[in-house]
PLY file of the C-alpha trace (Angstrom):
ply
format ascii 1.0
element vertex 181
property float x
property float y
property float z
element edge 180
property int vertex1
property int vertex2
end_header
0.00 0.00 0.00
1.46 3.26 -1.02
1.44 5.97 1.73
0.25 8.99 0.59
2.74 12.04 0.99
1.50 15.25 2.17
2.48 18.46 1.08
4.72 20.85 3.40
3.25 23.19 5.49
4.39 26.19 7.62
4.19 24.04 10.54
6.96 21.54 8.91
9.04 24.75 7.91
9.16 26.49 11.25
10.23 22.57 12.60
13.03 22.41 10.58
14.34 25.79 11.11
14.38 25.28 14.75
17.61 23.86 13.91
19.18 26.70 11.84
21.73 29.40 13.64
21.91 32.62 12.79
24.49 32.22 9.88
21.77 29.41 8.42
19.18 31.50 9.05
20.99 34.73 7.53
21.94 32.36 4.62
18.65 30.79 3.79
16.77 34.55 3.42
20.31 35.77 1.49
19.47 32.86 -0.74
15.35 33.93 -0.73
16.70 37.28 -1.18
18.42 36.24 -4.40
16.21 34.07 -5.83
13.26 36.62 -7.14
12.45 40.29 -7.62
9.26 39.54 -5.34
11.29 38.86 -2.05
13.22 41.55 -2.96
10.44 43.93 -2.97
8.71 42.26 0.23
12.00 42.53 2.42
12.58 45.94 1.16
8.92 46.97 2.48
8.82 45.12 5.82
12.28 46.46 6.63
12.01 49.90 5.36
14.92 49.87 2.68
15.69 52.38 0.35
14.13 55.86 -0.70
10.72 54.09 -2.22
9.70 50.77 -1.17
6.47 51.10 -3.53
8.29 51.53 -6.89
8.44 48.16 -7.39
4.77 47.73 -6.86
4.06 50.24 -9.14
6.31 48.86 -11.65
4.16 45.80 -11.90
0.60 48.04 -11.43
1.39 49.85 -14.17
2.51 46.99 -16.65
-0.58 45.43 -16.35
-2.66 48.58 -16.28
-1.22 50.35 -18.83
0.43 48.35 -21.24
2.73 49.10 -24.06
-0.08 48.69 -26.85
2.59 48.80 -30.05
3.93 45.71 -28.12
0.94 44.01 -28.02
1.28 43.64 -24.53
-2.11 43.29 -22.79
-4.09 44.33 -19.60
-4.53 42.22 -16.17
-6.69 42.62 -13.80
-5.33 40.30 -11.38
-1.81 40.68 -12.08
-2.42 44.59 -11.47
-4.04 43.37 -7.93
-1.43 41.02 -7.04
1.24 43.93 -5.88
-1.38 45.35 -3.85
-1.81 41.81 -1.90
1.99 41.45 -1.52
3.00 45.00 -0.04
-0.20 43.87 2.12
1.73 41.00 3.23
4.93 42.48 3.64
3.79 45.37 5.54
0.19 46.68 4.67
0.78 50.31 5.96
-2.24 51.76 5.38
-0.74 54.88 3.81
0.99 52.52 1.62
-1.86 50.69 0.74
-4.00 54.13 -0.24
-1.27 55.04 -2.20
-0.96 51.97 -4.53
-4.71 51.75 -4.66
-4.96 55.04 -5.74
-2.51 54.49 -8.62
-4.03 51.20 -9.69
-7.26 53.75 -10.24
-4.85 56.52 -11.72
-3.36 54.07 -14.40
-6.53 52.07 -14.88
-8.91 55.05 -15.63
-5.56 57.07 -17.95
-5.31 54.17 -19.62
-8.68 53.65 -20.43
-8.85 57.30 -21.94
-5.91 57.06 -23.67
-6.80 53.95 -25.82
-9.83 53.13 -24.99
-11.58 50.52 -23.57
-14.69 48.17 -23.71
-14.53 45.34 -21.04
-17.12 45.50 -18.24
-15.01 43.23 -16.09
-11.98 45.54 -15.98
-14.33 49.02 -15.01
-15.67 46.83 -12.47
-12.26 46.05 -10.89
-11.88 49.52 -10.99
-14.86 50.66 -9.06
-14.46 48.09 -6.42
-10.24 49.53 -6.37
-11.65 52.80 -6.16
-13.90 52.01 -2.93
-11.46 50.05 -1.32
-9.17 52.91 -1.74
-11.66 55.46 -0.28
-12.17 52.87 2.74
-8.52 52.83 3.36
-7.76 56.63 2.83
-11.24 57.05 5.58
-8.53 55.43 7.90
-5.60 58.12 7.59
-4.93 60.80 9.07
-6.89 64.06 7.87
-3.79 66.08 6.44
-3.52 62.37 4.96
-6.92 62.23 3.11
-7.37 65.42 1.20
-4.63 64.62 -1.38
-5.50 61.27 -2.25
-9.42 62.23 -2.49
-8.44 64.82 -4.95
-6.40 62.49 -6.75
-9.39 60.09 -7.09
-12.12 62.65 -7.98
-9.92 63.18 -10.64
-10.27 59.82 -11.41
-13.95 60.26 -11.03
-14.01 62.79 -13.40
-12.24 60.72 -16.25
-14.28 57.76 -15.56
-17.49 59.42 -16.94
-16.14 59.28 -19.92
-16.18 55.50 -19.83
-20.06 54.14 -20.21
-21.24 51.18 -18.16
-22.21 53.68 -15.05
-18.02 54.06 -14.18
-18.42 57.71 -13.46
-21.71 57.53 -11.63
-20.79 55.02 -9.02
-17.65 56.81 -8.25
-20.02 59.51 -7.46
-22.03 57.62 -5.41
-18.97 56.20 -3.48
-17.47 59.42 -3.42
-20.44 61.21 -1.62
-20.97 58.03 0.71
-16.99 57.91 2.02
-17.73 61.46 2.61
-14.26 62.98 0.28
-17.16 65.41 -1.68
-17.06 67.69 1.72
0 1
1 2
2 3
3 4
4 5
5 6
6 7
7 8
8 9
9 10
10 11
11 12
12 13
13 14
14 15
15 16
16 17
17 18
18 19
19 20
20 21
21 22
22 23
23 24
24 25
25 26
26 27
27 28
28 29
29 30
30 31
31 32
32 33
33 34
34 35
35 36
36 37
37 38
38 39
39 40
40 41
41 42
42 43
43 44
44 45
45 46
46 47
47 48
48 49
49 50
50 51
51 52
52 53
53 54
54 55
55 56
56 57
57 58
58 59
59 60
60 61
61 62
62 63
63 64
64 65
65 66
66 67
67 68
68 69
69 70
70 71
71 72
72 73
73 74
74 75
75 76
76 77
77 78
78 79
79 80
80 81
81 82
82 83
83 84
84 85
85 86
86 87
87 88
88 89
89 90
90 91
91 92
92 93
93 94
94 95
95 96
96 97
97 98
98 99
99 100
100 101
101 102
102 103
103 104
104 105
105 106
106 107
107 108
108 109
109 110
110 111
111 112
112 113
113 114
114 115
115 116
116 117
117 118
118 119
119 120
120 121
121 122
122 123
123 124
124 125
125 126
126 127
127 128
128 129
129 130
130 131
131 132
132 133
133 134
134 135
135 136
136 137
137 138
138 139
139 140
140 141
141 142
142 143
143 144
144 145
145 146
146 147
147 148
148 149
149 150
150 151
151 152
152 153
153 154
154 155
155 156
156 157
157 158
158 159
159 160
160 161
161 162
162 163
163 164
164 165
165 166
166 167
167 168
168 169
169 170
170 171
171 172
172 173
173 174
174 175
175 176
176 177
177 178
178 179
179 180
């Protein structure tokens, strides 16, 4: 009878690090470190290295938000979102976390009027961004809010350009977060 092998868990990892010093342990995240652009990013954020830690979510936002259209490169919805979950991870600052949401909007809605767009699913990925980005600006600080509200009424504004209702639920989110006052 074959026994059937389960896959490793957190709980096996943290076992077998119990037995790593702290050259192993500096070694194993130098080699993590290495190995991807990802981990990169994530230990830059939890630590607080260098002058930007969100450039290199933004990087990825705006690939997949505003693609390079003469290189047929196209748009992602979840690969756009994905940067947002891992600087969550990492260190989900909510000032951070405004920030990039209000970006994904930025890039989503200026590349939408730029080029153009007809695809229901991505405007609604952008209406739910653009409340979860009011919820988490509702959280800062008041000398927080005001710049980042203005920065998604512009938004707003561009998105009635769209069809499908874009610009009219961003007023109606707008005026229910309370950034119209």
């Amino acid at each position: 009878m074959a026994t059937k092998k389960n896959t490793p868990s957190w709980s096996d990892v943290k076992t077998r690090l119990v037995d790593f010093d702290r050259a192993g342990l500096l070694g194993l995240l130098q080699d993590l470190y290495a190995a991807n652009k990802d981990n990169q990013a994530f230990l830059h954020a939890r630590l607080s290295l260098g002058d930007d830690v969100l450039k290199p979510y933004k990087v990825t936002i705006d690939r997949w938000l505003w693609p390079d259209v003469f290189k047929n490169q196209d748009t992602s919805v979840a690969k756009a979102k994905k940067p947002i979950a891992d600087y969550k991870k990492a260190i989900g600052q909510a000032e951070g976390l405004a920030e990039l949401m209000v970006f994904y909007c930025e890039r989503a809605s200026g590349f939408s009027n730029e080029f153009g767009m007809d695809d229901e699913g991505y405007y609604s990925a952008l209406v739910r961004m653009f409340e979860q980005a009011l919820k988490t600006i509702a959280s800062l600080a008041d000398a927080q809010r005001q710049p980042l509200w203005d920065r998604l009424d512009t938004v707003r504004s561009t998105s009635h350009n769209f069809g499908y209702g874009v610009g009219d639920d961003m007023d109606d989110l707008l005026a229910e977060y309370g950034a119209d006052d």
